[in-house]
Structures are given as C-alpha cells and as structure tokens.
ZADO-1210 file (C-alpha; in nm, 4 decimals, padded with zeros to 6 digits):
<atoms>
<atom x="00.6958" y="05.8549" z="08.6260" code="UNK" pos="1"/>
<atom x="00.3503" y="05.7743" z="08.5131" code="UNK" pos="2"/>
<atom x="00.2259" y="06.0075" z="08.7568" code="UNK" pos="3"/>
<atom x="00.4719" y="06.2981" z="08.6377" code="UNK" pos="4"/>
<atom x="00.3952" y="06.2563" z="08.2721" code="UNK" pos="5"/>
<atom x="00.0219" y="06.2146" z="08.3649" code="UNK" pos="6"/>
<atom x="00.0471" y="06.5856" z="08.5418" code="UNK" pos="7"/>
<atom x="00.2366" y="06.7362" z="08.2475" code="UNK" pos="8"/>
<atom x="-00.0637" y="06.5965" z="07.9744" code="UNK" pos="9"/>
<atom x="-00.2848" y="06.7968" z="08.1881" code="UNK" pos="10"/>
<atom x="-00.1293" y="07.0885" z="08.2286" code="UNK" pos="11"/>
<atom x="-00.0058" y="07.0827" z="07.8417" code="UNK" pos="12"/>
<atom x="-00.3784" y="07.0468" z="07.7740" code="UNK" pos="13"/>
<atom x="-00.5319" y="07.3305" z="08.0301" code="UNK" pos="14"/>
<atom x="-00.2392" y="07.5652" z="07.8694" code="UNK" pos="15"/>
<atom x="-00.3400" y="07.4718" z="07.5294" code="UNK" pos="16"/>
<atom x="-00.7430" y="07.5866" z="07.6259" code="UNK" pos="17"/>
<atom x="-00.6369" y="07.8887" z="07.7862" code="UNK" pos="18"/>
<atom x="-00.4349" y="08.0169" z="07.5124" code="UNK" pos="19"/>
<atom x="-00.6972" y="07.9909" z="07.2618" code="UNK" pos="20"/>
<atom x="-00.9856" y="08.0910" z="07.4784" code="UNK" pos="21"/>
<atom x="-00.7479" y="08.4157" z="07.5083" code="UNK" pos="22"/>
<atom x="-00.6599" y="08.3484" z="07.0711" code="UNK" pos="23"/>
<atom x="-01.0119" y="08.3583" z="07.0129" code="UNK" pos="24"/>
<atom x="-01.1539" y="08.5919" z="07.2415" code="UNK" pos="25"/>
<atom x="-00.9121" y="08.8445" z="07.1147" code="UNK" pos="26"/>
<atom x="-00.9910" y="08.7341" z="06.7580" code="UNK" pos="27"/>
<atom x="-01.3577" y="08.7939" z="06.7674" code="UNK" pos="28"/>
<atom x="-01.3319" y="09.1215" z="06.9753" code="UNK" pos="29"/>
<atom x="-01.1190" y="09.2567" z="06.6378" code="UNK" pos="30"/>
<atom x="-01.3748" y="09.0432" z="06.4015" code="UNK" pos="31"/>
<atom x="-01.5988" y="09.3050" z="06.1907" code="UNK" pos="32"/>
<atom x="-02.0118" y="09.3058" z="06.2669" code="UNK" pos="33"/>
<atom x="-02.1558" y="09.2272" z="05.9248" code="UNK" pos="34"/>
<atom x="-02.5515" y="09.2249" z="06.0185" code="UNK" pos="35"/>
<atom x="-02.7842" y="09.4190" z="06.2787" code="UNK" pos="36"/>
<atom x="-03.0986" y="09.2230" z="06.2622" code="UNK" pos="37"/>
<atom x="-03.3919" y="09.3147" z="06.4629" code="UNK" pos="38"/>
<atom x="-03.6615" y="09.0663" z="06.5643" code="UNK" pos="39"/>
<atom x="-03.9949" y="09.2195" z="06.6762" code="UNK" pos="40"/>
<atom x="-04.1361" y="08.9119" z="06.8044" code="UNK" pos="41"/>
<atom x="-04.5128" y="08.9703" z="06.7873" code="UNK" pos="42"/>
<atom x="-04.5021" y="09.1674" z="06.5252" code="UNK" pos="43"/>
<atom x="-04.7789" y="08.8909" z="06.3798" code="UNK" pos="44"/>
<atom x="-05.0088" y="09.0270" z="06.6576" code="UNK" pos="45"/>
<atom x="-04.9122" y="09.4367" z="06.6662" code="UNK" pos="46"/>
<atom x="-04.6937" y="09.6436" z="06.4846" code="UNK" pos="47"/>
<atom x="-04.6675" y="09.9876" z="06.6838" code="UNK" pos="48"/>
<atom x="-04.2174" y="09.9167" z="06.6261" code="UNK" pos="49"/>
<atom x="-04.1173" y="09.8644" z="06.3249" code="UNK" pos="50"/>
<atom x="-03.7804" y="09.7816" z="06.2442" code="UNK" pos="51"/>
<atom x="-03.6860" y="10.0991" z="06.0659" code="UNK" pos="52"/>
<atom x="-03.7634" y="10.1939" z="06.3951" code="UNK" pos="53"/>
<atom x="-03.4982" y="10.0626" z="06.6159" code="UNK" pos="54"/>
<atom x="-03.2083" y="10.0961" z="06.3828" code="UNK" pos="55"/>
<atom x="-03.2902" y="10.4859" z="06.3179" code="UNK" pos="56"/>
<atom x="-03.3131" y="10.5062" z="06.6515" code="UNK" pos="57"/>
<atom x="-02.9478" y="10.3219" z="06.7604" code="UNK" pos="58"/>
<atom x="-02.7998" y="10.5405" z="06.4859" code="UNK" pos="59"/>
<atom x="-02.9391" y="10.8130" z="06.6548" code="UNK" pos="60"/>
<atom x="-02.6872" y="10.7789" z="06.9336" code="UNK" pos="61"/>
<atom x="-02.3932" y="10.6352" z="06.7348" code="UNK" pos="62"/>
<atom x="-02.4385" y="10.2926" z="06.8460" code="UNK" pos="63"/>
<atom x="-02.5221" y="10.0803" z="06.4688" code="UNK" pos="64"/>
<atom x="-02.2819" y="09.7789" z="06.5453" code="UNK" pos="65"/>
<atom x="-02.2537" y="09.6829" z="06.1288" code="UNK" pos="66"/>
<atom x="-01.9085" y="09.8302" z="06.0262" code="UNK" pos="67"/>
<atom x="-01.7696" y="09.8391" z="06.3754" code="UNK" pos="68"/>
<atom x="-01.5104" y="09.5477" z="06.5979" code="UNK" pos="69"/>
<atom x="-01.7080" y="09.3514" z="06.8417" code="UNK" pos="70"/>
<atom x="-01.4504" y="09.5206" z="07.0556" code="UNK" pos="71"/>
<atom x="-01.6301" y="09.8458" z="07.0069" code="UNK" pos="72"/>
<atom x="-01.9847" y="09.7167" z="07.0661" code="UNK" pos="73"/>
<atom x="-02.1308" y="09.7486" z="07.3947" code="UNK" pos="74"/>
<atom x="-02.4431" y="09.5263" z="07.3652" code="UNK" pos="75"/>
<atom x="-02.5910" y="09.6807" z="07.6893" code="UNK" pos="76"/>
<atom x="-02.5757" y="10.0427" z="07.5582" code="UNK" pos="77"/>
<atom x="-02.7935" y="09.9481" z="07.2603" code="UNK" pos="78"/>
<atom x="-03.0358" y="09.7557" z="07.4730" code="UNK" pos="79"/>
<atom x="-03.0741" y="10.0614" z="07.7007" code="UNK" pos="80"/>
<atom x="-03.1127" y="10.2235" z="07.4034" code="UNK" pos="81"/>
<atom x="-03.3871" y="10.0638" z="07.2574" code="UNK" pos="82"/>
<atom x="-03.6195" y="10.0626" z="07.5740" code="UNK" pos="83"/>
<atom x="-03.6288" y="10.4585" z="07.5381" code="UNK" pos="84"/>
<atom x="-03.8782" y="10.3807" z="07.2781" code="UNK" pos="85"/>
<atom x="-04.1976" y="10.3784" z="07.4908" code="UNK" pos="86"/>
<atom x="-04.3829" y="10.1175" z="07.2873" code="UNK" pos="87"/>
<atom x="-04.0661" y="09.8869" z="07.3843" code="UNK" pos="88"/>
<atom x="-04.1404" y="09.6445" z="07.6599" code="UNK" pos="89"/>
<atom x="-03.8491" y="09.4209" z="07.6530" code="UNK" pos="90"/>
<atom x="-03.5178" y="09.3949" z="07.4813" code="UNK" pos="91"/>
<atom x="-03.2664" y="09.1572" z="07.4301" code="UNK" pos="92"/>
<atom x="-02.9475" y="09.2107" z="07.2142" code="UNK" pos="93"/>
<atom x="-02.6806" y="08.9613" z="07.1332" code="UNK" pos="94"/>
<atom x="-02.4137" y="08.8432" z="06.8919" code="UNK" pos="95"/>
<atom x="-02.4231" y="08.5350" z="06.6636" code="UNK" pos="96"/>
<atom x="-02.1761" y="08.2975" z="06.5579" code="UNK" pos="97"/>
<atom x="-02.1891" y="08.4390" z="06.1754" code="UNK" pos="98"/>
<atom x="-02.0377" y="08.7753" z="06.2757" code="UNK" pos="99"/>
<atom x="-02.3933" y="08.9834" z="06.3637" code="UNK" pos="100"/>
<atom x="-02.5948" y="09.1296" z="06.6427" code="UNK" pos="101"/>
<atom x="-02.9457" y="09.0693" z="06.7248" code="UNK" pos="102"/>
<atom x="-03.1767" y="09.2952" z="06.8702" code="UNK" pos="103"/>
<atom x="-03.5108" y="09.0929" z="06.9971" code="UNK" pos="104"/>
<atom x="-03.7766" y="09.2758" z="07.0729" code="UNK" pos="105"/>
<atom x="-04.1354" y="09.2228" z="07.2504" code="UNK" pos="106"/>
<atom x="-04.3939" y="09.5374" z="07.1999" code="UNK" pos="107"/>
<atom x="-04.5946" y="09.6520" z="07.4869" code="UNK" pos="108"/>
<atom x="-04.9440" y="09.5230" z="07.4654" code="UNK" pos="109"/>
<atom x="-05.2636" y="09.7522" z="07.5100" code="UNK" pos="110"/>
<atom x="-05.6057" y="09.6811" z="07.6456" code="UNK" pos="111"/>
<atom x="-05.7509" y="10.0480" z="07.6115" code="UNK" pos="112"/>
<atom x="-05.7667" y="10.3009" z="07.4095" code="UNK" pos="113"/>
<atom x="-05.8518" y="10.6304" z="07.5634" code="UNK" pos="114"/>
<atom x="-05.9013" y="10.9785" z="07.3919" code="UNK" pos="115"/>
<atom x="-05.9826" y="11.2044" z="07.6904" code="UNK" pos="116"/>
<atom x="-06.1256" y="11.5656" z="07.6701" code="UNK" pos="117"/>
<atom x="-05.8547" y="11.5952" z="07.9959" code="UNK" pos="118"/>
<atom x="-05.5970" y="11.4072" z="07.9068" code="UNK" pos="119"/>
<atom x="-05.5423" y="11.3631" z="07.5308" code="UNK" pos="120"/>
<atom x="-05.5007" y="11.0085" z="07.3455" code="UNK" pos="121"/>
<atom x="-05.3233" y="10.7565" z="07.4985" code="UNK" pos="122"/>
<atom x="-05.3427" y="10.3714" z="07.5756" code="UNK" pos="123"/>
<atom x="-05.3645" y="10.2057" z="07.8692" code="UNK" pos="124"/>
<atom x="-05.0955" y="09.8493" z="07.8667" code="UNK" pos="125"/>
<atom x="-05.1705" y="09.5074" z="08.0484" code="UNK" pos="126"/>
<atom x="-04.9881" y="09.6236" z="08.3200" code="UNK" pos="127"/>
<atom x="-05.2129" y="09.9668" z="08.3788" code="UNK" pos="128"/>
<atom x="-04.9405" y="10.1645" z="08.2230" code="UNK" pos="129"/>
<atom x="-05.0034" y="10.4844" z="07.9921" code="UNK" pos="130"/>
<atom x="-04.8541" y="10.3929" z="07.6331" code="UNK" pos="131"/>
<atom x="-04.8803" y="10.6468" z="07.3964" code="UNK" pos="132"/>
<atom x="-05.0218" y="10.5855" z="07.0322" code="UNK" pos="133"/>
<atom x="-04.8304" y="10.5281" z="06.7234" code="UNK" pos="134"/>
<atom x="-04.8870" y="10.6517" z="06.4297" code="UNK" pos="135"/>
<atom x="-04.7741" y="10.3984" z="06.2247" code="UNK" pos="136"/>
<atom x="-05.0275" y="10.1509" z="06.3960" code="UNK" pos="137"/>
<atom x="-05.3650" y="10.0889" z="06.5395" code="UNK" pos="138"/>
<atom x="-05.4882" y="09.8010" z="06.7090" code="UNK" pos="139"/>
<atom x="-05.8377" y="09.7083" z="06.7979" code="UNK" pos="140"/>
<atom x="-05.9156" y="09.7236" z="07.1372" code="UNK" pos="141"/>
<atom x="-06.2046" y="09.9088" z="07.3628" code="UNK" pos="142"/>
<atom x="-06.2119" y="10.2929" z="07.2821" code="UNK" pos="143"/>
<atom x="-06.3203" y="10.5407" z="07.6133" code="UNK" pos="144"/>
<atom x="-06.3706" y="10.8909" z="07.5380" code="UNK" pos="145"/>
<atom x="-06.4835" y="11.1721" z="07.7134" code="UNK" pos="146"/>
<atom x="-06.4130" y="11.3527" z="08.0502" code="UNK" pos="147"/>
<atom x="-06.1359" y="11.0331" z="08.1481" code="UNK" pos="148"/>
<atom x="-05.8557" y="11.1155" z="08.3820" code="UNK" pos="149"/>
<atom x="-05.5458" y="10.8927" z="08.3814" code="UNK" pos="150"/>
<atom x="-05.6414" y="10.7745" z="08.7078" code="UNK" pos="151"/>
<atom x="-05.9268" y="10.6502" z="08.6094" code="UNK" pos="152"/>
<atom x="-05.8388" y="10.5059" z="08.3019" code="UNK" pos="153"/>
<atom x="-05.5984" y="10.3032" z="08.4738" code="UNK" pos="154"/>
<atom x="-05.8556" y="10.1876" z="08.7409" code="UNK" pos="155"/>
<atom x="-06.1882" y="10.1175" z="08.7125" code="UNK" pos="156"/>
<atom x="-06.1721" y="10.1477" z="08.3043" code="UNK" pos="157"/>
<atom x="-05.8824" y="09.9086" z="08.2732" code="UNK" pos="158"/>
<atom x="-06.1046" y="09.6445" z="08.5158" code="UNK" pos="159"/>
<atom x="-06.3557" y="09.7293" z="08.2380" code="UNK" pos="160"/>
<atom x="-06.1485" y="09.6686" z="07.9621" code="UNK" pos="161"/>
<atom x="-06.0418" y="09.3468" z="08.0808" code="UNK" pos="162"/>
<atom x="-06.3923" y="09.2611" z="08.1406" code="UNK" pos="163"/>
<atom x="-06.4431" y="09.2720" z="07.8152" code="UNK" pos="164"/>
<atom x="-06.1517" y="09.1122" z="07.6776" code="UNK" pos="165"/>
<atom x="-06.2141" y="08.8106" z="07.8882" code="UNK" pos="166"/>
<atom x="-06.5876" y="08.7821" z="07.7645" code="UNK" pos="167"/>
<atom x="-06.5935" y="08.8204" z="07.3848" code="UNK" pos="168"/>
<atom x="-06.9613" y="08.8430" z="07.3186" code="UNK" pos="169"/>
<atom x="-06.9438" y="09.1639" z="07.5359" code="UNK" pos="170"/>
<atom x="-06.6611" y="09.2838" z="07.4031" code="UNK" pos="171"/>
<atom x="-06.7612" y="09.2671" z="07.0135" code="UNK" pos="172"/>
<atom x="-07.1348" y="09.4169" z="07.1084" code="UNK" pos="173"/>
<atom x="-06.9600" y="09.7367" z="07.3027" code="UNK" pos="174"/>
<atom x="-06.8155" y="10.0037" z="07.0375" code="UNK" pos="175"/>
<atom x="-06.7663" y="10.2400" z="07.2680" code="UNK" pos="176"/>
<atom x="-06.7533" y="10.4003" z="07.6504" code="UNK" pos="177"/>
<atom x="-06.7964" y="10.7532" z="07.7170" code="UNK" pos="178"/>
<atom x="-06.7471" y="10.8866" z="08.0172" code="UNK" pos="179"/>
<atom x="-06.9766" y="11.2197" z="08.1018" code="UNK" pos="180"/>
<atom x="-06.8654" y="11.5015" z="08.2595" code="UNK" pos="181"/>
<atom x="-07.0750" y="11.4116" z="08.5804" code="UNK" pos="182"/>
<atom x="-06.9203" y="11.0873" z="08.6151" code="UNK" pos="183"/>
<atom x="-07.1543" y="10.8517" z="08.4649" code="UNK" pos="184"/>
<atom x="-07.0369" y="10.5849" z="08.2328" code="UNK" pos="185"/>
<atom x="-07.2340" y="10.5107" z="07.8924" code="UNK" pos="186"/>
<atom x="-07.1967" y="10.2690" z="07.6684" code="UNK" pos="187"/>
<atom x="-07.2683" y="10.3116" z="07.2611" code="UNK" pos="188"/>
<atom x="-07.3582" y="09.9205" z="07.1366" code="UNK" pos="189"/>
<atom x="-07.2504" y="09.8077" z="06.7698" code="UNK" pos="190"/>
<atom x="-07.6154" y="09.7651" z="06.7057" code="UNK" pos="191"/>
<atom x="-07.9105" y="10.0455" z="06.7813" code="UNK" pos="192"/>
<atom x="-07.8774" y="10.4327" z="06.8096" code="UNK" pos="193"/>
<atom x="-07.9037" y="10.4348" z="07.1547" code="UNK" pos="194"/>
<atom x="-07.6580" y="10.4775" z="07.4724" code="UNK" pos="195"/>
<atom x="-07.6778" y="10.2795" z="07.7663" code="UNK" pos="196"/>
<atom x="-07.5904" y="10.4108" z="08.1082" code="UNK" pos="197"/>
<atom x="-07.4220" y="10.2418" z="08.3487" code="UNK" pos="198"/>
<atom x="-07.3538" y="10.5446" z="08.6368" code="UNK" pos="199"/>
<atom x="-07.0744" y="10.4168" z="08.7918" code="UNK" pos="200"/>
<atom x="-06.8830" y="10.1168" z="08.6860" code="UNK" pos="201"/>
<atom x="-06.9357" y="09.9981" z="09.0245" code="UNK" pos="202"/>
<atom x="-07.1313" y="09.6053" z="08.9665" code="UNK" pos="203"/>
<atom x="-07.0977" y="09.6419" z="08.5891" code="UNK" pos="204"/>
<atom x="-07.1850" y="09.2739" z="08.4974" code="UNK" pos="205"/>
<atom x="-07.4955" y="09.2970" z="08.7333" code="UNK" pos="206"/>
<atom x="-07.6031" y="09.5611" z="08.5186" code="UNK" pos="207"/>
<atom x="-07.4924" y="09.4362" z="08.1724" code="UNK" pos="208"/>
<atom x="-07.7081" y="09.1106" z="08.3150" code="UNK" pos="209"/>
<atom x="-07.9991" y="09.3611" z="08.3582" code="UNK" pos="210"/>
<atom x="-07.9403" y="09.4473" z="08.0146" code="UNK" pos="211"/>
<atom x="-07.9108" y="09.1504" z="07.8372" code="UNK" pos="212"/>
<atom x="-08.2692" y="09.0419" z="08.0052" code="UNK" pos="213"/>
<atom x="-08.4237" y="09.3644" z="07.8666" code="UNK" pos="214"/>
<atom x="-08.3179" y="09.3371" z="07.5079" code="UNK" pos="215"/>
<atom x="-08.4967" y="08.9508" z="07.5212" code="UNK" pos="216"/>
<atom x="-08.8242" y="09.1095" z="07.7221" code="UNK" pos="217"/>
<atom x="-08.8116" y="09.4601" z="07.5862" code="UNK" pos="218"/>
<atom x="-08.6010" y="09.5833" z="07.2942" code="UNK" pos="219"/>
<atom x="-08.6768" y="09.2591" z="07.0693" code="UNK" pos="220"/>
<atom x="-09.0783" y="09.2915" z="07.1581" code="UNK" pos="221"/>
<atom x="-09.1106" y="09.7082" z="07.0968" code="UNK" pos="222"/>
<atom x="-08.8324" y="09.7812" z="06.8578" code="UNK" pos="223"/>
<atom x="-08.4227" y="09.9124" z="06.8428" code="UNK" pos="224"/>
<atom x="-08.5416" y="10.2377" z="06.7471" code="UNK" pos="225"/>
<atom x="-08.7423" y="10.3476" z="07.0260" code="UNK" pos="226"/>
<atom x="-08.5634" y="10.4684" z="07.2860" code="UNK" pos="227"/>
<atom x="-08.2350" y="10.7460" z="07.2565" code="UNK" pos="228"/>
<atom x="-08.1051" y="10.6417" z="07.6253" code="UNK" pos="229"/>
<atom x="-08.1413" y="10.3253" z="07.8825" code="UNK" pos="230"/>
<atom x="-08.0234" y="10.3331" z="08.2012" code="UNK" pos="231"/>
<atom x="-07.9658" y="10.1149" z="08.4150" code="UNK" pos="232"/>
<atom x="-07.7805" y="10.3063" z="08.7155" code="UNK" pos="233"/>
<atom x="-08.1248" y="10.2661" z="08.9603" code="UNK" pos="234"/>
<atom x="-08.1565" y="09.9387" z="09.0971" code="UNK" pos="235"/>
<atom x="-08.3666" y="09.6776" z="09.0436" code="UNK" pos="236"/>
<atom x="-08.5511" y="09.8964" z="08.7389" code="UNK" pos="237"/>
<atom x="-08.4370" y="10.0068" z="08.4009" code="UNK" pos="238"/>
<atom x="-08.5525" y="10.4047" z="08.3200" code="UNK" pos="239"/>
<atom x="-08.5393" y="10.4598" z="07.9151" code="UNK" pos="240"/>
<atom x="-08.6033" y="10.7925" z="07.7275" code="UNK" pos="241"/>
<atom x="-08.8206" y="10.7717" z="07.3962" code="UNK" pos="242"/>
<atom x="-08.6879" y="10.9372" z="07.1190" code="UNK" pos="243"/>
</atoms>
C-alpha cells in the first residue's frame, strides 16, 4: 500500500510540473515584449554601433520585438539580423524575466587604418579582415596611405601594425606609413619633417634598431632639420638627403 500511494505522490507531482511547464510556457509565449535593450559591450573602448543603430536597423526588416507576443519573436532572426551590420562581430539576443529582449553586442576591433590611392578607405580588424569606416566614429590606430592593395594591407601592413601596437614607444613616435608607388615603405615620425624609408617591410625592427642608433649618434648631434629623407633600405649603412 505504501508502495502504491508512494507511486501515485510521484506521479501526482510529475503531472503537476508538466502541466505548468506547458501553463507557463504557453503564458509567456502570449506575454507582451515591453523593452528592446541593446548592450554594445565595449562601447567604453569604440563606438563605430551605436544603439540607434541596431534598432533602426531590426525595424528595417520588421523584426522590433516591443509591442509584439514572445510567440511572435524569433530571437535568431534578429541576431542574423544584426550581424549584417559589418562593424558587428558578435551578437547575442535573449529574453529576460521582466518581459524584454536583449540584444548584446561586441564591435569588431581595428588595428589599421588604410586610405589607399587603389583601394579607397577601409580598416583592417584583428583578425586581417577589411572593416569599413564609420562615420559616426574614429578610433586611433596606425594610418597607411598611398599605393596599398588589400592584399597587402592585410599582410605585411597588418604584421606592421601589430608591431606597433605591441611596442608603444614605436607606435606613439610613427604618425604615419606611406606606401610609394614603387613599393617602398616610408614612415612620417610625430617629430621632424622628414620621412624615413624602410624599402620593404621585410626585417622592419632591424631597421627601426638602425634608426633609433642614428637619432642618438646623428640626428641629436647635427640637427632634426637637416635632412628631407633617411633611408635605411641598404644594409649595414643609412643614405640621407639634405634638404
């Protein structure tokens, strides 16, 4: 008998949390959305998305939750949605327990900015990705300009780039690269009217080292305003042109 009343407690008690996992699945699919809140998550760091953004751009395709049942909201479609936006790198939409949706967003992250004679303006991502600009935002990062394909810019400029973002004295001296038409690489420093050629980007901190010893023996002994050019694409000898 204990055994029989023991069986009908538990089945009492799984029929009890079926029904009202059905109750209150069925209640919250006819439940109204009362917020769409978008999170950009680094928004501290960048701001290329904004949240204006995102919800023009859900509306766009008919798919603002607020208003509508949670029946009616397909979570996935406005994720897909909101990765169309090229300056998106992730998404992640969801409901809350106060009757909302949640869109959380990360931004794509560049290391490059690039304004090619070939190519037009772009950035180049941490993944070696083209990005295009915003214009809502810029962010400080190394500019290249010049005759720069996209190949290139996502090789052997991007190694660059990263260069410099991993060696900040480097990276704060160097305003800008150009890239000439016959493939050399100059740099234009923060301080001095100058350029400095590198050639090829092929041993860069070799030559930056080369550099660095003749601004102690050279530049700070004769002057910042003497020379128009220094390269330093011949090896084991730096060639400068006087002004």
């Amino acid at each position: 008998m204990k055994k029989f009343l023991l069986i009908l407690v538990t089945l009492v008690i799984i029929g009890y949390l079926i029904f009202s996992a059905v109750y209150f699945r069925n209640a919250s699919r006819n439940q109204l959305c009362e917020d769409f809140e978008v999170v950009v998550k680094d928004s501290s760091r960048t701001q290329f998305v904004r949240t204006c953004d995102i919800v023009n751009l859900v509306k766009r395709y008919n798919l603002y939750p607020v208003g509508k049942t949670f029946g009616e909201i397909n979570t996935l479609a406005i994720r897909d949605t909101i990765l169309t936006n090229e300056l998106v790198e992730t998404a992640e939409v969801y409901t809350t327990p106060r009757g909302g949706i949640v869109a959380a967003i990360r931004q794509r992250q560049p290391v490059l900015r690039v304004i090619s004679d070939e190519a037009g303006s772009f950035y180049i991502d941490q993944e070696r990705r083209v990005m295009p600009v915003s214009s809502a935002f810029t962010v400080y990062v190394p500019v290249a300009t010049g005759a720069v394909s996209r190949d290139f810019a996502q090789g052997a400029l991007y190694d660059f780039a990263m260069f410099l973002q991993r060696n900040d004295d480097w990276d704060a001296w160097i305003e800008q690269i150009v890239v000439r038409h016959n493939g050399d690489v100059a740099l234009i420093p923060r301080a001095g009217d100058f350029q400095i050629v590198l050639g090829s980007l092929e041993d860069y901190p070799a030559k930056l080292s080369k550099f660095a010893r003749f601004v102690e023996e050279g530049l700070n002994v004769v002057g910042w305003n003497r020379y128009s050019e220094i390269n330093l694409k011949y090896a084991n000898q730096v060639v400068c042109t006087r002004k």
